[in-house]
Every structure is written in C-alpha cells, then in structure tokens.
N, C-alpha and C positions, 0 to 999 in steps of 0.2 A: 504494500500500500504506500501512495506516495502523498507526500505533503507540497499542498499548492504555493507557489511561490508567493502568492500571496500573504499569507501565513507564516512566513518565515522572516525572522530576524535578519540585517546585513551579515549579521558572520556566519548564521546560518545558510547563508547564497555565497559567503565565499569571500568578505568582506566588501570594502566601496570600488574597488576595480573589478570586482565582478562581472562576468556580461550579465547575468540574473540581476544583480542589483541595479544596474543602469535598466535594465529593460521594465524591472519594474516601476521606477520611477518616472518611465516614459508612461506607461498605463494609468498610475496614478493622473497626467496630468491629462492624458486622451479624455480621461473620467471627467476630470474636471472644464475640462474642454465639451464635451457634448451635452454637458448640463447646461454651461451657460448657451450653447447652440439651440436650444430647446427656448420655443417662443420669439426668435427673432426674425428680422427681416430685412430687406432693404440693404444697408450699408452696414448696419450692426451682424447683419448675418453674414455679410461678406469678408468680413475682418475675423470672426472667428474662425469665417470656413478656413480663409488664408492659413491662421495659428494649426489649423490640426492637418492643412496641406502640406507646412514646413515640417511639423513634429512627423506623421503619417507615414508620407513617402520615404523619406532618409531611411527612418528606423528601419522601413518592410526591405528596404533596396541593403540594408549592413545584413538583417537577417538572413538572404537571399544568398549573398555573394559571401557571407563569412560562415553563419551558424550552422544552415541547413546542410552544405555539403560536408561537415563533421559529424552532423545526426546521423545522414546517410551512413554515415564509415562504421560507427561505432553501435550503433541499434539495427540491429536483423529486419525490423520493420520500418528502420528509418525511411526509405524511400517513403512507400502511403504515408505516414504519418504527415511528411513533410509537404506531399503534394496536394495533403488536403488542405491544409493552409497556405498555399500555395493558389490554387484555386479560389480560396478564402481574398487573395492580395487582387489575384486578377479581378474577381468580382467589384472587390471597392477603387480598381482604374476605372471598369468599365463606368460602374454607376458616375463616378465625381466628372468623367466626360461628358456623360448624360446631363448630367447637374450643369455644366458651362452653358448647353445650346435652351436651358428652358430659363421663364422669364421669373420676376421673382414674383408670389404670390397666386401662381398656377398650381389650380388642385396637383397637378402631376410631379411638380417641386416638389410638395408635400411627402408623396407617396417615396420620391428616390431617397429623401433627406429622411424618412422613418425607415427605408432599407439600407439605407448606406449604415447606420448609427446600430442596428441591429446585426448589421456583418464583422463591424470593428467592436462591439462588444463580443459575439462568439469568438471573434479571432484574439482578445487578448484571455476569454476562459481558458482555448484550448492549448494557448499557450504556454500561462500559468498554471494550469490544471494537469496537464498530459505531457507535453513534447520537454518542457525546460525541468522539471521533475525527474523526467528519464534521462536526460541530460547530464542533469546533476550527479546521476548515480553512476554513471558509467564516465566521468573527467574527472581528474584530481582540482584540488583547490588555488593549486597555480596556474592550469590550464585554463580552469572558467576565468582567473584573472588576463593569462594574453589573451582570451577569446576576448574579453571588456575591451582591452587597451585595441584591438584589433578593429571591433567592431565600430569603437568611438568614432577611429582615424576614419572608416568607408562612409560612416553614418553625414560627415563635416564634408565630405566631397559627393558626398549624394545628390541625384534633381530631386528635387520637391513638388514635382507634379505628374499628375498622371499619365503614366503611357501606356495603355494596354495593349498596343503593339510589341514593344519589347520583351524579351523571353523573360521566364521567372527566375530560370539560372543561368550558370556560366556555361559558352564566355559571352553570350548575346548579351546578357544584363550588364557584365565587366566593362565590356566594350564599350557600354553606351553611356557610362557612369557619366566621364568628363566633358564630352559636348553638350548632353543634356541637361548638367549639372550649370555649364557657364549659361546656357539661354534660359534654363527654371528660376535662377538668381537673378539675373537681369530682371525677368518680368516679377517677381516676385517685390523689386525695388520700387516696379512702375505703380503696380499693383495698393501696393502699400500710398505711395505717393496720390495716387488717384482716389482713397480716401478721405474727402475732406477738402481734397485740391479746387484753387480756386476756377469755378465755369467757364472762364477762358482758355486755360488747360486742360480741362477734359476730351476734349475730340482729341487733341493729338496726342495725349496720354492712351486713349483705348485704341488709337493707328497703334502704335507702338506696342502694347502688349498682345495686340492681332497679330502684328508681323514676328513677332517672338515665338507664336503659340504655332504659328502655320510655319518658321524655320523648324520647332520642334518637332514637330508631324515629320516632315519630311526628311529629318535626320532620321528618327526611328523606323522609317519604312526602308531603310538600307538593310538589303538578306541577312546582313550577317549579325545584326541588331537581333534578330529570333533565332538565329542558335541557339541548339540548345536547350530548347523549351520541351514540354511535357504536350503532345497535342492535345490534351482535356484543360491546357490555359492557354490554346491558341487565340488570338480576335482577329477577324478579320476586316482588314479595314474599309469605311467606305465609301473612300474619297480615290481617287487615282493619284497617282505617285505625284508631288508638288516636284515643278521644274527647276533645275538647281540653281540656274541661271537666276531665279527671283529671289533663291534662298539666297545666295549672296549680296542683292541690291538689299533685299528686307534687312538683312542683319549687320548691312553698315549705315542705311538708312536709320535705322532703327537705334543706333550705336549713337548716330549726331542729336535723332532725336530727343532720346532721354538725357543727355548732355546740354541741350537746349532748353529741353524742360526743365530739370534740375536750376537751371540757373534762375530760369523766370519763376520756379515757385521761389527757391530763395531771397529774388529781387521783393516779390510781391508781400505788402503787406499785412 
C-alpha cells in the first residue's frame, strides 16, 4: 500500500530538492489556481488562465522529457501507467486550444473550462496517488533529489503553451522545447502586457501575439516535432502547414512590434 504524496512530509518525499517535493508544490498552487479560476471572466479570467498556462505547461513538458522515461525503466508497468497521463496532458493541449478560438461568456466556454479543471485535477490525483508513490519506492533518496534539480533546469526552459501537435515524449517533445519555448515567452510578455494596456495599444498588441501563436503552429507541424509519440496522443491538425516564408516576416515583425509597444506602454501614462 502506498502513501499519496500528498500526505507526506518534505523529508518524507526526499527532502526540498526532491522532484516529489517540487511537484507537489506545483499542485498545491494549480489548487489554488482553479479556485480562484472558478467564477471569472473577461480579463480577470484571462490573467488566471495565463498563471496556470505558465505553471501547466512547463511542469507536464519537465515530467515528459525527464520523469516519465525513468518510470518506464524502472516499473514493469511503467509504460501504461505513464501513457495514461500522458493522454491525461494531451487532452488539456487539446481543450486550452479549444478555449483560445471561443468567445468569452459562451455556454460552450463554460463547458471546456468545467472539463479542462476536471482533467488537471485527475491528473495531479493520479499522480500523487499512483505513478510518484511507485516512484518513490523503486529510487533512492539522492536520485529523487537529481530527478528535482533535473526536472527544475527542463521545467525554466519549457513553452508555456499549448501544442497538441507535439509528441508527448522524446525526442519530438526534446526537440521542440527551445523554439517553442522563445515564441511561448514572447507572447506570454505580450499577453501579460495586453492586460490592462492602454486602447490605443491593443490592436497591435493582439497582431502581435497572432503572429507568435501562428509562428508557433507552424514550428510544431515540423515531422520530426511528433516523434516519438504514442499514437493514442496523436492530434491531428486542422489547418495546413503555415508557409515558412511568413513565419519569418511574422517573427521579426512581430520582434519590432512588441519593442514598439513596450516603449509606448512605458511612455504612456
């Protein structure tokens, strides 16, 4: 019988470089993160979603590319175990994509933002409950700590946004860390900025994290971005391939823009 990481003291997960300790600290805040998500709208809904696309993504993309293929090695069932939370990750790309193209205050908002909050609460039970439990029993106490320090370092160069095109493992997911990683940050600055920004900057604030969001698309629809993958977390995408020729204007475009805008929100007072 195991004891949920929940439940467990820091030195009982192996003390504060632990990867259990950091990970559940990340849950504790997801927690606290979808409660205040609950009832909002507008701009207030959009600034939390932001908080739990920064915290969300990174953690699921360190878990991917560090934890899981350790589970695999060292648990006889790690494969399923892993690939149902795996399928658990793909699911909350798809829906938070879904969530970009609908308006705010559509019954069907509703419905994505009650299943998205419902697949990120199973996925952090089955992770504290099952997979990091069994984890724990089969790594020594120094190992969970380099899996911590390991996990930290992928977690800080992670994208922040959803790609359900990209595979769940390596090396598709490896691969796609650092270009997805500079345009998620970009827009994630614009994004930020665009709350609150004064109505003369908002057009060209939301060109800008258009042409970030459609560079991004079309980096992940590069082959070799889904190696790798499990085809029960394949998506297929449903746009045709973005021509690369625009991904380069967009993203130096896009470069002067927020550079521009930065200056004129700072001018502004």
């Amino acid at each position: 019988m195991y004891t949920s990481v929940a439940d467990q003291t820091t030195d009982q997960l192996g003390g504060p470089l632990s990867v259990l300790v950091r990970q559940k600290r990340d849950h504790v805040k997801l927690s606290a993160l979808l409660e205040r998500l609950r009832g909002t709208s507008g701009e207030d809904q959009a600034g939390v979603l932001l908080d739990i696309y920064r915290l969300v993504f990174p953690h699921a993309f360190a878990e991917e590319s560090v934890l899981w293929p350790v589970l695999r090695r060292v648990l006889p069932d790690g494969g399923e175990l892993t690939l149902e939370v795996e399928r658990e990750h793909q699911e909350v790309n798809e829906l938070v994509k879904k969530l970009e193209g609908l308006e705010d205050g559509s019954p069907e908002r509703a419905d994505v933002l009650g299943r998205l909050t419902e697949v990120l609460d199973d996925d952090v039970r089955d992770e504290e409950d099952a997979l990091f439990p069994r984890l724990q029993s089969r790594v020594s106490r120094r190992e969970l700590q380099v899996l911590g320090v390991l996990w930290e370092l992928v977690r800080r160069v992670a994208p922040t946004r959803a790609h359900p095109v990209v595979a769940r493992r390596p090396p598709g997911n490896v691969v796609a860390a650092l270009p997805l990683s500079v345009l998620d940050r970009g827009r994630d600055v614009v994004d930020s900025a665009l709350l609150g920004a004064p109505d003369r900057l908002v057009p060209a604030l939301h060109r800008v994290s258009s042409g970030l969001a459609r560079a991004s698309h079309a980096v992940e629809l590069l082959p070799i971005m889904r190696s790798g993958e499990d085809p029960s977390t394949r998506y297929i995408a449903r746009k045709p391939p973005f021509p690369w020729g625009t991904v380069v204007v967009s993203a130096a475009g896009s470069g002067l823009a927020v550079a521009a805008a930065w200056r004129a929100l700072r001018r502004s007072p």
